[in-house]
C-alpha positions as CSV (number, residue, x, y, z in Angstrom):
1,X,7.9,16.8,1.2
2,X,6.2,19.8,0.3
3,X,3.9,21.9,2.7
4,X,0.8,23.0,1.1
5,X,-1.4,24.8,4.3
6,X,-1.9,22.4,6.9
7,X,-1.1,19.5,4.7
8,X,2.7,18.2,3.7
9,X,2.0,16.5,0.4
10,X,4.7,14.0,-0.2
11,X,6.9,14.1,-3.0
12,X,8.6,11.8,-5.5
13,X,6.8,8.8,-4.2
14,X,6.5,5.4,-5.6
15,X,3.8,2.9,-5.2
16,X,4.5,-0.3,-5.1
17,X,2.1,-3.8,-4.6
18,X,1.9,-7.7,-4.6
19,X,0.6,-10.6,-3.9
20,X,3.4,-12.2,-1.9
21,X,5.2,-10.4,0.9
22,X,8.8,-12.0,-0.7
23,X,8.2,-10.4,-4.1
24,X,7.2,-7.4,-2.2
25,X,10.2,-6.4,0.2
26,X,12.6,-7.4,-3.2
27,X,11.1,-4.4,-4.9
28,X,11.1,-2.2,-1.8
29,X,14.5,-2.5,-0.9
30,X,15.2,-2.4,-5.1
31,X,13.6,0.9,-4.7
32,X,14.9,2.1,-1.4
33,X,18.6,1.5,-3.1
34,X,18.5,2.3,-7.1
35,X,15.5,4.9,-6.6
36,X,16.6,6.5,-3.5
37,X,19.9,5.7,-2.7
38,X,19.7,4.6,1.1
39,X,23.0,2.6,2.2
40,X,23.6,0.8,5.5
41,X,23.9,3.9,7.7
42,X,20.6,5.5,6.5
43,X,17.6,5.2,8.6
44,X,13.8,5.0,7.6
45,X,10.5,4.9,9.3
46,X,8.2,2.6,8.4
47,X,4.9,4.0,9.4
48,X,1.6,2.1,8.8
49,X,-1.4,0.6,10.6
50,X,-1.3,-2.1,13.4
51,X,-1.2,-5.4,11.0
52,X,1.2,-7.7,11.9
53,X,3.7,-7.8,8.4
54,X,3.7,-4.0,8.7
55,X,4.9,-4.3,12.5
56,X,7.7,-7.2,11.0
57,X,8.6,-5.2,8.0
58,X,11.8,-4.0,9.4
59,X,13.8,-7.4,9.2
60,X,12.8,-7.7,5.7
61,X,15.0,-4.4,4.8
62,X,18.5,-5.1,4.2
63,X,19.2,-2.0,1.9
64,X,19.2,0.7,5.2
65,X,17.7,0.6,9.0
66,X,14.2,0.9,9.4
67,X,12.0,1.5,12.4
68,X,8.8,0.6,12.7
69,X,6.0,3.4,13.7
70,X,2.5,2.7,14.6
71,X,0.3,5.3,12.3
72,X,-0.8,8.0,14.8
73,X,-4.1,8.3,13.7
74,X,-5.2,4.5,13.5
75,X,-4.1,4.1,17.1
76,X,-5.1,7.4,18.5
77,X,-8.6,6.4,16.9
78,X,-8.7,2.8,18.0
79,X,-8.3,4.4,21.3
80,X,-11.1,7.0,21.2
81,X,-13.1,4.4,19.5
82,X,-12.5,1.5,22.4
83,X,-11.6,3.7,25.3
84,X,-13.2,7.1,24.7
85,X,-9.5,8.1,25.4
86,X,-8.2,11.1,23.8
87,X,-4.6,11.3,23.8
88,X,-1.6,13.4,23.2
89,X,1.4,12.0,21.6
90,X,3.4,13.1,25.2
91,X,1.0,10.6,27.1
92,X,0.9,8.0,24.6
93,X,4.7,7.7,25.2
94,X,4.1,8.0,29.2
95,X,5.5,4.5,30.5
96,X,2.5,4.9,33.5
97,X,0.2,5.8,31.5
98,X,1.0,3.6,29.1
99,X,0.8,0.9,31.5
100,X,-2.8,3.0,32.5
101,X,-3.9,2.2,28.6
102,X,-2.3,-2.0,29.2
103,X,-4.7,-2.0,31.8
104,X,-7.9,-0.9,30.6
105,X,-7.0,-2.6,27.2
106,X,-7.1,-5.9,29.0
107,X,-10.6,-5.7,29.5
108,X,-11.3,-5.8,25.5
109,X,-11.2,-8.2,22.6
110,X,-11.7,-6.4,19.2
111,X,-8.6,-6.6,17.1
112,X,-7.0,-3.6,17.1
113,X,-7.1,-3.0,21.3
114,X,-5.0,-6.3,21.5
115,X,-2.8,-5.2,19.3
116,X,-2.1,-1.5,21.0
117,X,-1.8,-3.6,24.3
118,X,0.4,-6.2,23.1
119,X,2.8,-3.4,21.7
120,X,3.3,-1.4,24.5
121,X,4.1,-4.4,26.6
122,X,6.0,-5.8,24.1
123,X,7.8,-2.8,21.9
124,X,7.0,0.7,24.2
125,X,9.4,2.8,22.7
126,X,8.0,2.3,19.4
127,X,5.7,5.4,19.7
128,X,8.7,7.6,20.1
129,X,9.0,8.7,16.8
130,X,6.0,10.6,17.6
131,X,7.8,13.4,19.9
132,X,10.7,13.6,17.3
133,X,10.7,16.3,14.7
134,X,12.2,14.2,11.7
135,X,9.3,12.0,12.0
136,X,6.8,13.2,8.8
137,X,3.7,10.8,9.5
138,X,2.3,7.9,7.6
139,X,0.9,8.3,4.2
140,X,0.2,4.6,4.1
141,X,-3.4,4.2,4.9
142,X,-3.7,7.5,1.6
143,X,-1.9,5.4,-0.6
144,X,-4.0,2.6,-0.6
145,X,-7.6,4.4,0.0
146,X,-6.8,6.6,-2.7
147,X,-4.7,4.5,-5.4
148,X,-6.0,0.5,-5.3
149,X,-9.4,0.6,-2.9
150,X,-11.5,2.7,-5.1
151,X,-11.1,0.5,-8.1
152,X,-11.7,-2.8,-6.3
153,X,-14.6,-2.2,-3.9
154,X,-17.1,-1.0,-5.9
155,X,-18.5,-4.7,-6.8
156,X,-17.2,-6.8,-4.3
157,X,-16.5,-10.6,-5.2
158,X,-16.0,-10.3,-8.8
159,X,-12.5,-9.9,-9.6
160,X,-10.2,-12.5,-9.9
161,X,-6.1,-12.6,-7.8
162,X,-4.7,-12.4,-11.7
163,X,-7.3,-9.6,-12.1
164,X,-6.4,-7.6,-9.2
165,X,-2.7,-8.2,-10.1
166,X,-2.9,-6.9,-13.4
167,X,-5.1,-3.6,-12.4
168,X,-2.5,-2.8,-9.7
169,X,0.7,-3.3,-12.2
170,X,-1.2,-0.9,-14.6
171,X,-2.0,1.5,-11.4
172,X,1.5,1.7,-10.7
173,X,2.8,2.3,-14.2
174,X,0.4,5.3,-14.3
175,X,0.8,6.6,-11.0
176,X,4.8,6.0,-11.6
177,X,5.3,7.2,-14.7
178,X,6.4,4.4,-16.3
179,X,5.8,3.3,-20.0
180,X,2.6,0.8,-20.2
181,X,3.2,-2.6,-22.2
182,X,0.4,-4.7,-22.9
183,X,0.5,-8.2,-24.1
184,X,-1.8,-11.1,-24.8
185,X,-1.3,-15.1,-23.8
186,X,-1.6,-17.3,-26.4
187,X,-4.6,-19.3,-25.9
188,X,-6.5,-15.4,-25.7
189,X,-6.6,-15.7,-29.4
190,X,-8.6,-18.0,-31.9
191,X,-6.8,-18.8,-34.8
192,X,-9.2,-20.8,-37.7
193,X,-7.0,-23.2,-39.8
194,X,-5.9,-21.4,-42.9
195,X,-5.2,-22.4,-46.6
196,X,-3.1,-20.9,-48.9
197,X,-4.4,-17.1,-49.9
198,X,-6.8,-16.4,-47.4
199,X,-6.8,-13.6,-45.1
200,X,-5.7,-14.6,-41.1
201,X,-7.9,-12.9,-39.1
202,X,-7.5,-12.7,-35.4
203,X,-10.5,-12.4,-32.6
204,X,-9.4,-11.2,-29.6
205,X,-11.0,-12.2,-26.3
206,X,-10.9,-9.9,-23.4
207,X,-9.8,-11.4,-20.2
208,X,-11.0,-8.5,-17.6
209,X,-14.3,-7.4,-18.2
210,X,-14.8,-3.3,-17.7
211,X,-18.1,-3.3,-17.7
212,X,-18.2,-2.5,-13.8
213,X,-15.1,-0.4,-13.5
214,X,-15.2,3.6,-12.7
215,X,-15.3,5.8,-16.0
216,X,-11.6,6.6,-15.3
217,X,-10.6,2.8,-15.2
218,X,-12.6,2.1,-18.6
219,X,-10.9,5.2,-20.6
220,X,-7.6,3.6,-19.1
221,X,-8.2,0.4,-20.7
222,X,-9.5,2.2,-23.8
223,X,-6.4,3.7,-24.3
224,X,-4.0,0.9,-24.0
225,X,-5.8,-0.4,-27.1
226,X,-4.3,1.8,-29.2
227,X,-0.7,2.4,-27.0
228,X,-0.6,4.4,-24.2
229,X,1.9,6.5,-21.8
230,X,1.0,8.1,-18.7
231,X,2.8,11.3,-19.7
């Protein structure tokens, strides 16, 4: 972590995505042990919004401990937003006032009240973190705004599962430093039936279209034509 004004900017991160939460805690804990190191007696926080895998995700690590931490600023703003509460992290970890919050909470149904009310009657200690020095904050909610949402909200309802897949692998291997490879299925390519002497000639049919992407997208996908490392 490295401390840049009044922001910390965090350091020698890796991003990681996927489509199915199994695939997804394999390469986190992969990470946590052949990136990081972390053993048994290491602890983590896991710090993200209010959804329900995040809140789960520490029985999916096996590599270290990991404690689950609501993001301060999605549930200090759910709270403004529902309650017109303003809140110090001191209060928010008040069992009466907490119980104060339970109770006016019970009077609303959005989504993210319910879930502030059913973890402090459920988990209260969970907001601890907050009060303790060795507790960074959540860069969660940055990663994804910043890394995946730009390139796949511009024109909603066009992009295929495969498609997002494939945009987020080649995110990742930029972002990541790794080395880009690039390959083709089979049936992407027309081959005409050939007699002896002639010239094979291959036609190559795109399978994402670029058309709609930012500039910086469709200069990525320009270079991979022709090779490409993100160094």
């Amino acid at each position: 972590m490295r401390v840049k004004g009044q922001r910390k900017i965090l350091l020698n991160r890796t991003l990681i995505s996927g489509k199915e939460l199994s695939s997804f805690f394999k390469r986190i804990n992969y990470f946590l042990q052949e990136k990081y190191h972390l053993k048994i007696s290491d602890t983590i926080y896991l710090s993200g919004d209010l959804a329900s895998y995040i809140q789960q995700a520490p029985d999916r690590i096996w590599v270290c401990k990991a404690i689950y931490v609501p993001d301060k600023y999605h549930v200090k703003s759910a709270l403004k937003k529902s309650l017109g509460l303003v809140t110090t992290d001191a209060e928010i970890n008040n069992r009466n006032y907490q119980k104060d919050i339970i109770n006016a909470l019970n009077q609303l149904d959005d989504v993210d009240s319910k879930k502030i009310r059913n973890l402090m009657k459920r988990k209260p200690s969970s907001f601890s973190s907050y009060l303790k020095p060795s507790y960074e904050g959540c860069s969660q909610e940055g990663m994804n705004s910043h890394y995946y949402c730009s390139r796949f909200d511009k024109v909603p309802n066009v992009f295929r599962f495969k498609t997002i897949e494939k945009l987020s692998q080649l995110i990742e291997a930029n972002q990541n430093h790794n080395e880009v490879k690039i390959g083709f299925k089979s049936q992407y390519y027309d081959e005409p039936s050939m007699r002896l002497g002639e010239k094979k000639m291959e036609r190559y049919r795109p399978d994402i279209n670029t058309e709609e992407m930012s500039y910086g997208m469709r200069q990525l996908f320009s270079e991979l034509e022709n090779g490409y490392k993100p160094w």
